[in-house]
RONUTOR-983421 format. One record per residue (C-alpha): residue number from 1; residue in three letters; chain; x, y, z. Coordinates in pm, 1 decimal, padded with zeros to 6 digits. Layout:
// RONUTOR-983421
<site><k>NUM</k><r>ALA</r><c>A</c><x>X</x><y>Y</y><z>Z</z></site>
...
//
This chain:
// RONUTOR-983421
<site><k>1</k><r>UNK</r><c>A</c><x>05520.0</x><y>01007.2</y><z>02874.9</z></site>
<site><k>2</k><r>UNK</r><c>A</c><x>05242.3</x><y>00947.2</y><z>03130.1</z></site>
<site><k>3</k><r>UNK</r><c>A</c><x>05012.5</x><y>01188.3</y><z>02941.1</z></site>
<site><k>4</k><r>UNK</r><c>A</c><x>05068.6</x><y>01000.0</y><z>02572.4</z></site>
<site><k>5</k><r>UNK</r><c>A</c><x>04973.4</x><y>00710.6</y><z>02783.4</z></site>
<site><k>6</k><r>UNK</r><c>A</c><x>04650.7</x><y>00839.3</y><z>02950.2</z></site>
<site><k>7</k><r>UNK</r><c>A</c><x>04546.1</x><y>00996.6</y><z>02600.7</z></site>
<site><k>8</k><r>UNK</r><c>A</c><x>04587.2</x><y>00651.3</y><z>02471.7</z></site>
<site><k>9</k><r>UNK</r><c>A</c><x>04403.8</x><y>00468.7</y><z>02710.5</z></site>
<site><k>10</k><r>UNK</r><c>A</c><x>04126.5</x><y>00735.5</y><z>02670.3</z></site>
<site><k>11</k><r>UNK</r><c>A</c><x>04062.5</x><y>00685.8</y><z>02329.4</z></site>
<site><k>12</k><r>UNK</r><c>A</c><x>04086.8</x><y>00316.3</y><z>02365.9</z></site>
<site><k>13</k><r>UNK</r><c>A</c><x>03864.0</x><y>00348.9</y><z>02624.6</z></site>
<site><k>14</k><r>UNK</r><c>A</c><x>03652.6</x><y>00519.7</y><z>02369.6</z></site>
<site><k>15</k><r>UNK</r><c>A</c><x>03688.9</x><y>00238.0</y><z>02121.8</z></site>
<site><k>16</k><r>UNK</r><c>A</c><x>03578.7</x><y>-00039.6</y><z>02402.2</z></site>
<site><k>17</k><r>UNK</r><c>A</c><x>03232.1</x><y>00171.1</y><z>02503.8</z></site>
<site><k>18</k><r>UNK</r><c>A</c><x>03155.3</x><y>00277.6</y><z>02141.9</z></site>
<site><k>19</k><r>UNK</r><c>A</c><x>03177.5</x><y>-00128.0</y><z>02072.1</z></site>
<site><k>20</k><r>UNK</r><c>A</c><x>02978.5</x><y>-00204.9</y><z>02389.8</z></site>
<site><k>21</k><r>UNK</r><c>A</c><x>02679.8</x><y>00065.9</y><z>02321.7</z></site>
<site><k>22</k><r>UNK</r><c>A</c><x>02659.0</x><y>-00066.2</y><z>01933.9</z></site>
<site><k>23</k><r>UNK</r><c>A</c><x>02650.2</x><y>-00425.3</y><z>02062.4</z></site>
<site><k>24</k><r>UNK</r><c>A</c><x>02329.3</x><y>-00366.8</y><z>02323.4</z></site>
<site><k>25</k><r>UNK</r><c>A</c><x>02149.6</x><y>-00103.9</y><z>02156.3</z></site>
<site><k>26</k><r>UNK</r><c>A</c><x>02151.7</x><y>-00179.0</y><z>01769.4</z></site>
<site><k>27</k><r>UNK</r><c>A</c><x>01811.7</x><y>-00168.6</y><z>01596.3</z></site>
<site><k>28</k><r>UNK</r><c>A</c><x>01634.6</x><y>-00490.6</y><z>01467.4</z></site>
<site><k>29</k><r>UNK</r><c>A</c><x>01737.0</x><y>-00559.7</y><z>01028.1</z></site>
<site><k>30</k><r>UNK</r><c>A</c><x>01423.3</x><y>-00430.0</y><z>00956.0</z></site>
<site><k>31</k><r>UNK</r><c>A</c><x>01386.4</x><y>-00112.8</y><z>01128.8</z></site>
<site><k>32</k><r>UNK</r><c>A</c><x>01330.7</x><y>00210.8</y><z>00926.4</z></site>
<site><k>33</k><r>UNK</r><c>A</c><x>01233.7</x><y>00020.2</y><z>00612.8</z></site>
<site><k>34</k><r>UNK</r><c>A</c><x>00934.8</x><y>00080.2</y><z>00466.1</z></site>
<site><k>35</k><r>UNK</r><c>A</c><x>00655.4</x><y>-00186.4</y><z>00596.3</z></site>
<site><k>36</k><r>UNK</r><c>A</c><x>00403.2</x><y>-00266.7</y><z>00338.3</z></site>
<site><k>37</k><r>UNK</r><c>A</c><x>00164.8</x><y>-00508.3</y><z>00459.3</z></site>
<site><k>38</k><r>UNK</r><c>A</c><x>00271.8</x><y>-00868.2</y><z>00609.1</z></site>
<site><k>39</k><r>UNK</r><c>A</c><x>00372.6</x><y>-00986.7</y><z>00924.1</z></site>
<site><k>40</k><r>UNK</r><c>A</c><x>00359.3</x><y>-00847.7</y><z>01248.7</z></site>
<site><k>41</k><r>UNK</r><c>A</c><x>00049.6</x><y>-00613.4</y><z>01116.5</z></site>
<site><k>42</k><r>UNK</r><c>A</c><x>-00276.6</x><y>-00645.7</y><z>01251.5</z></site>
<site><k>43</k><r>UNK</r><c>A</c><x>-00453.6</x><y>-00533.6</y><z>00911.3</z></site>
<site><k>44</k><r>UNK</r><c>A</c><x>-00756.6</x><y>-00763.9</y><z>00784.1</z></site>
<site><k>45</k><r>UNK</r><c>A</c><x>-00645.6</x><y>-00808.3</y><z>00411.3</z></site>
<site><k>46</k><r>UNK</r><c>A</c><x>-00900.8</x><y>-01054.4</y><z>00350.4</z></site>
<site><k>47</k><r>UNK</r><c>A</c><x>-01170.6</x><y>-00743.3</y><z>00383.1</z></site>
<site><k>48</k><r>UNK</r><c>A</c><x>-00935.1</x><y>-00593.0</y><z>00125.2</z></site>
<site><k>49</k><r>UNK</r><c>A</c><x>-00886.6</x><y>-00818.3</y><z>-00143.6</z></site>
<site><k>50</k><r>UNK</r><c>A</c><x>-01290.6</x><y>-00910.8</y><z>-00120.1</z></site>
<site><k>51</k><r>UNK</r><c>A</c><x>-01347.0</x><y>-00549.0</y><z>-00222.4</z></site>
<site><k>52</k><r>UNK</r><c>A</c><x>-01106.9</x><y>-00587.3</y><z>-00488.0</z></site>
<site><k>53</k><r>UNK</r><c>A</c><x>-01264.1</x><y>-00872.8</y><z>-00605.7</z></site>
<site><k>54</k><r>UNK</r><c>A</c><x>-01592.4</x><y>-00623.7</y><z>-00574.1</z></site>
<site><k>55</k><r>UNK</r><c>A</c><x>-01427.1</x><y>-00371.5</y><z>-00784.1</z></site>
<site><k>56</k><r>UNK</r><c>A</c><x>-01335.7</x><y>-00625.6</y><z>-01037.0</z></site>
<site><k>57</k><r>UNK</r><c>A</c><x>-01659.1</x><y>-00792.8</y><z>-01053.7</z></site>
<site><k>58</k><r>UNK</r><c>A</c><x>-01820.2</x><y>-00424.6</y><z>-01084.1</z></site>
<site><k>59</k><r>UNK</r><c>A</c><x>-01615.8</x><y>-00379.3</y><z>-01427.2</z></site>
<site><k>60</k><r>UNK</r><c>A</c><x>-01678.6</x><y>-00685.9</y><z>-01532.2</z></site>
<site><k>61</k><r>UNK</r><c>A</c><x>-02044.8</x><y>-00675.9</y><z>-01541.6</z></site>
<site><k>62</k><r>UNK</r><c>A</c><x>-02026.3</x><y>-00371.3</y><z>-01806.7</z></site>
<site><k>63</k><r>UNK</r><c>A</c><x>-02270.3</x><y>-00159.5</y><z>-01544.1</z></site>
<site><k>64</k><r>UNK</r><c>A</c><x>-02194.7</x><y>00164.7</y><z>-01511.2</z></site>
<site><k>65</k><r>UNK</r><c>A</c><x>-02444.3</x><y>00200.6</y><z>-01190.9</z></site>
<site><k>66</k><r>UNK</r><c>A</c><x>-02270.5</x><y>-00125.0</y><z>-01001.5</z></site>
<site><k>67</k><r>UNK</r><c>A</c><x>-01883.0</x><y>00101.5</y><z>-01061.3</z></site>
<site><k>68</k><r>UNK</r><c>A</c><x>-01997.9</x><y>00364.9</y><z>-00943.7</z></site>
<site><k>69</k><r>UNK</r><c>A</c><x>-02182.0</x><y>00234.1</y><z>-00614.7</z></site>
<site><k>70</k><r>UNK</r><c>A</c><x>-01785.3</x><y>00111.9</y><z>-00557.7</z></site>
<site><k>71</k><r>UNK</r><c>A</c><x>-01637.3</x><y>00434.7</y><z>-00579.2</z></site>
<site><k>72</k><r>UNK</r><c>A</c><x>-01612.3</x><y>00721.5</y><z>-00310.3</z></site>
<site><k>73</k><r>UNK</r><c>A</c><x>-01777.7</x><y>00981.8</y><z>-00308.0</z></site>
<site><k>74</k><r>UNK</r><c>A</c><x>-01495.4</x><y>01189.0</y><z>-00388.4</z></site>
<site><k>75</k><r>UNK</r><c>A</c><x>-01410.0</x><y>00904.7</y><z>-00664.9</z></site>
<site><k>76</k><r>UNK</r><c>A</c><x>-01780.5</x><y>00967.3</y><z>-00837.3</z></site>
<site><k>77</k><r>UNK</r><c>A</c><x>-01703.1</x><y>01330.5</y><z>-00834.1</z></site>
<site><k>78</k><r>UNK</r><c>A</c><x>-01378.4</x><y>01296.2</y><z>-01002.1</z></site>
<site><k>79</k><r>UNK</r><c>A</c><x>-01470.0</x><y>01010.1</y><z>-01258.6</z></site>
<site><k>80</k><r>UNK</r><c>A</c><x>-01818.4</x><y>01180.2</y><z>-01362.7</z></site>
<site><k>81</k><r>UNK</r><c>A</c><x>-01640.8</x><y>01310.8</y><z>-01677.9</z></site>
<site><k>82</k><r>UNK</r><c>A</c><x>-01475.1</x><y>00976.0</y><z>-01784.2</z></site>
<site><k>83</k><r>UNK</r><c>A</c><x>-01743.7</x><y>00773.2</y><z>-01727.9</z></site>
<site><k>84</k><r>UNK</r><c>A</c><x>-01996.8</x><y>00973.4</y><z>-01956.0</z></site>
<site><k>85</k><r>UNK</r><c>A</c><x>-01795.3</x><y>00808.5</y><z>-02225.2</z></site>
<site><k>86</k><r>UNK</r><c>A</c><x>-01768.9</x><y>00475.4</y><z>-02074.8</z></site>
<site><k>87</k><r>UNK</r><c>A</c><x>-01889.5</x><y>00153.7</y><z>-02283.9</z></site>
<site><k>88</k><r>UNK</r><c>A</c><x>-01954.7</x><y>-00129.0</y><z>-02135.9</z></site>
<site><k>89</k><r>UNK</r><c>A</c><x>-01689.2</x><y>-00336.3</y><z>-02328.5</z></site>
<site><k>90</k><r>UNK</r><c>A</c><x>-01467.6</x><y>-00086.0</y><z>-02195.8</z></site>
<site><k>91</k><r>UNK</r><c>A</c><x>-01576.7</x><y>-00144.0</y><z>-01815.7</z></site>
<site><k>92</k><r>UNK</r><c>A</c><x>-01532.1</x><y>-00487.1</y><z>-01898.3</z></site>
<site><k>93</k><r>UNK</r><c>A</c><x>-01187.8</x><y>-00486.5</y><z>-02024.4</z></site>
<site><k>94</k><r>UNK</r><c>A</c><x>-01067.5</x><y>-00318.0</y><z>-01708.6</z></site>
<site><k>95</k><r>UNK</r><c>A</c><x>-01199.6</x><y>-00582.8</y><z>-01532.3</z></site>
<site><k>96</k><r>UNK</r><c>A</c><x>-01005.2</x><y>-00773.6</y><z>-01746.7</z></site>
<site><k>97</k><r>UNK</r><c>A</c><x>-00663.7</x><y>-00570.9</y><z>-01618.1</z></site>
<site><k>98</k><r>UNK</r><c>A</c><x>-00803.6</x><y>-00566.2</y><z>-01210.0</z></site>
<site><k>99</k><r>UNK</r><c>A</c><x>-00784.4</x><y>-00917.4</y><z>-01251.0</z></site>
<site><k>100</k><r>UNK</r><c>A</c><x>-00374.9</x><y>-00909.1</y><z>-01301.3</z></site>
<site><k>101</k><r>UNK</r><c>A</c><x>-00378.4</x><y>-00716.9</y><z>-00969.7</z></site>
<site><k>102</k><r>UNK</r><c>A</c><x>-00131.0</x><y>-00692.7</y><z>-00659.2</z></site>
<site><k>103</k><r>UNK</r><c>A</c><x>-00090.8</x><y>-00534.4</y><z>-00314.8</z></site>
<site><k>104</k><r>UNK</r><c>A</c><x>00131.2</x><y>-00287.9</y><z>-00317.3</z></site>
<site><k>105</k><r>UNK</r><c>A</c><x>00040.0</x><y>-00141.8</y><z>00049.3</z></site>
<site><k>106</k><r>UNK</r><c>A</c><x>-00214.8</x><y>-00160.6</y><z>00306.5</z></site>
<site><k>107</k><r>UNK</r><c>A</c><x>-00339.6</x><y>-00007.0</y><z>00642.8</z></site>
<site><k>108</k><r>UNK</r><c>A</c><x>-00642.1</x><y>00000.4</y><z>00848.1</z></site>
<site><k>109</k><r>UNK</r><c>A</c><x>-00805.2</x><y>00261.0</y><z>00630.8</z></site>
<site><k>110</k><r>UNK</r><c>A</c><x>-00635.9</x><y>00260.3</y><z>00287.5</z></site>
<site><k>111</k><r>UNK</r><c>A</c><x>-00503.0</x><y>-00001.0</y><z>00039.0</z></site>
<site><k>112</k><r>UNK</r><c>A</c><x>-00322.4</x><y>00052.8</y><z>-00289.2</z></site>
<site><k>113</k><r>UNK</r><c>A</c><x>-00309.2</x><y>-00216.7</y><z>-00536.7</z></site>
<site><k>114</k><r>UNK</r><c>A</c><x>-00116.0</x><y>-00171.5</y><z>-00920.0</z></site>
<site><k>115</k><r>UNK</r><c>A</c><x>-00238.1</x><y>-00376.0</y><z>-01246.0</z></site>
<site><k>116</k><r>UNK</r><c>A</c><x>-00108.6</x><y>-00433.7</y><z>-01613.4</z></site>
<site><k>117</k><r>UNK</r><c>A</c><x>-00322.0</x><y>-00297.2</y><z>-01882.9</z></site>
<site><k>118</k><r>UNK</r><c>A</c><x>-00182.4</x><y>-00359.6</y><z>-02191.6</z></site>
<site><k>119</k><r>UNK</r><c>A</c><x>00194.0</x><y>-00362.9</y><z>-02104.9</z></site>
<site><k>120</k><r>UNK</r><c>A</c><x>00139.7</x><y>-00037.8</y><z>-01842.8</z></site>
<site><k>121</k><r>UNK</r><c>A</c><x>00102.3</x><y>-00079.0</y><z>-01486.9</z></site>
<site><k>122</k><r>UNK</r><c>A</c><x>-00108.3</x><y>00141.0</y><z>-01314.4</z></site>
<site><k>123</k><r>UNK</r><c>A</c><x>-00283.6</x><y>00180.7</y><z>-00967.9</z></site>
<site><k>124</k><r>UNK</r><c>A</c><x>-00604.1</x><y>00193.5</y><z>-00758.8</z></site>
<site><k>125</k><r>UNK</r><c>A</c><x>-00646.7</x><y>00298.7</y><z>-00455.5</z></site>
<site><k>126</k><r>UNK</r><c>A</c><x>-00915.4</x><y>00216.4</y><z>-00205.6</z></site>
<site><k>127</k><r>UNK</r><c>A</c><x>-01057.8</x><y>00349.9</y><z>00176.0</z></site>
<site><k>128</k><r>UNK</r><c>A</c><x>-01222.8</x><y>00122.2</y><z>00423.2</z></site>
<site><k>129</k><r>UNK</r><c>A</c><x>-01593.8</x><y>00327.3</y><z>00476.4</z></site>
<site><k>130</k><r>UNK</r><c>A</c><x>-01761.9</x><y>00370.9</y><z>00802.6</z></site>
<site><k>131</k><r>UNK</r><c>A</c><x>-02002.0</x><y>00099.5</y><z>00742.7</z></site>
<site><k>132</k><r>UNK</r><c>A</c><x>-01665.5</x><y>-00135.3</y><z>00712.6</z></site>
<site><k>133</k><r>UNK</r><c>A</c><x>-01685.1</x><y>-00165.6</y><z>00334.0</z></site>
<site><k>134</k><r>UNK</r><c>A</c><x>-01374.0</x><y>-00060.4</y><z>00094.0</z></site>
<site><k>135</k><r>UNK</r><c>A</c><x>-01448.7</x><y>00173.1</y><z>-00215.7</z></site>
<site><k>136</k><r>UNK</r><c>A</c><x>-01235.0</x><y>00269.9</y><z>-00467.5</z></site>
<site><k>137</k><r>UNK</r><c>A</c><x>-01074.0</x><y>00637.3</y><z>-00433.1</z></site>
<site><k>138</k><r>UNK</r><c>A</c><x>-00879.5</x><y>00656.3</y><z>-00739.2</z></site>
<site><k>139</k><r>UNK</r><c>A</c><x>-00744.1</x><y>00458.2</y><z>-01029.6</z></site>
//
């Protein structure tokens, strides 16, 4: 009899510190979700969206020249093809889709917005440079 009884104050003892540890040590709603840019972050999206609005205003000129000066390095390597092709009316009506634009995710160094061009949505990525501007890395 004494040792059902000890069992069964040991696993309600158990119970009672399983409680108390969940009570002082939970983590806060939020924790382990992904964190896209917002509060609590210390990431200057103002510098962001103005080189959006770069990119955007780049396109919308129909000037080849004033894209590419927006792109990466790695981005003029990768778009020389495409842009061989590339009309101005066509530069123009991307612009046209940057405009519908959103932030999907930001850090100190990279930024990822998504747009709707012609019922798709796609995506454009963009790095902060070392001279503090942001250029486009892919779209």
């Amino acid at each position: 009899m004494k040792t059902l009884l000890r069992k069964t104050l040991l696993f309600a003892g158990g119970f009672m510190l399983m409680f108390l540890v969940h009570q002082f040590y939970q983590c806060d709603a939020g924790y382990g979700e992904y964190n896209s840019y917002g509060e609590g972050t210390s990431v200057d999206t103002k510098a962001i969206h103005q080189g959006a609005v770069d990119i955007e205003n780049a396109f919308l000129s129909g000037d080849l020249q004033q894209v590419k000066s927006l792109l990466t390095e790695e981005g003029n390597k990768l778009y020389e093809e495409a842009f061989k092709d590339a009309s101005p009316e066509l530069l123009q009506s991307m612009g046209d889709a940057i405009k519908t634009r959103e932030l999907l995710t930001a850090s100190e160094i990279f930024a990822e917005f998504s747009f709707v061009d012609e019922g798709e949505e796609y995506t454009f990525s963009m790095a902060r440079q070392s001279d503090e501007s942001w250029k486009v890395i892919r779209f």
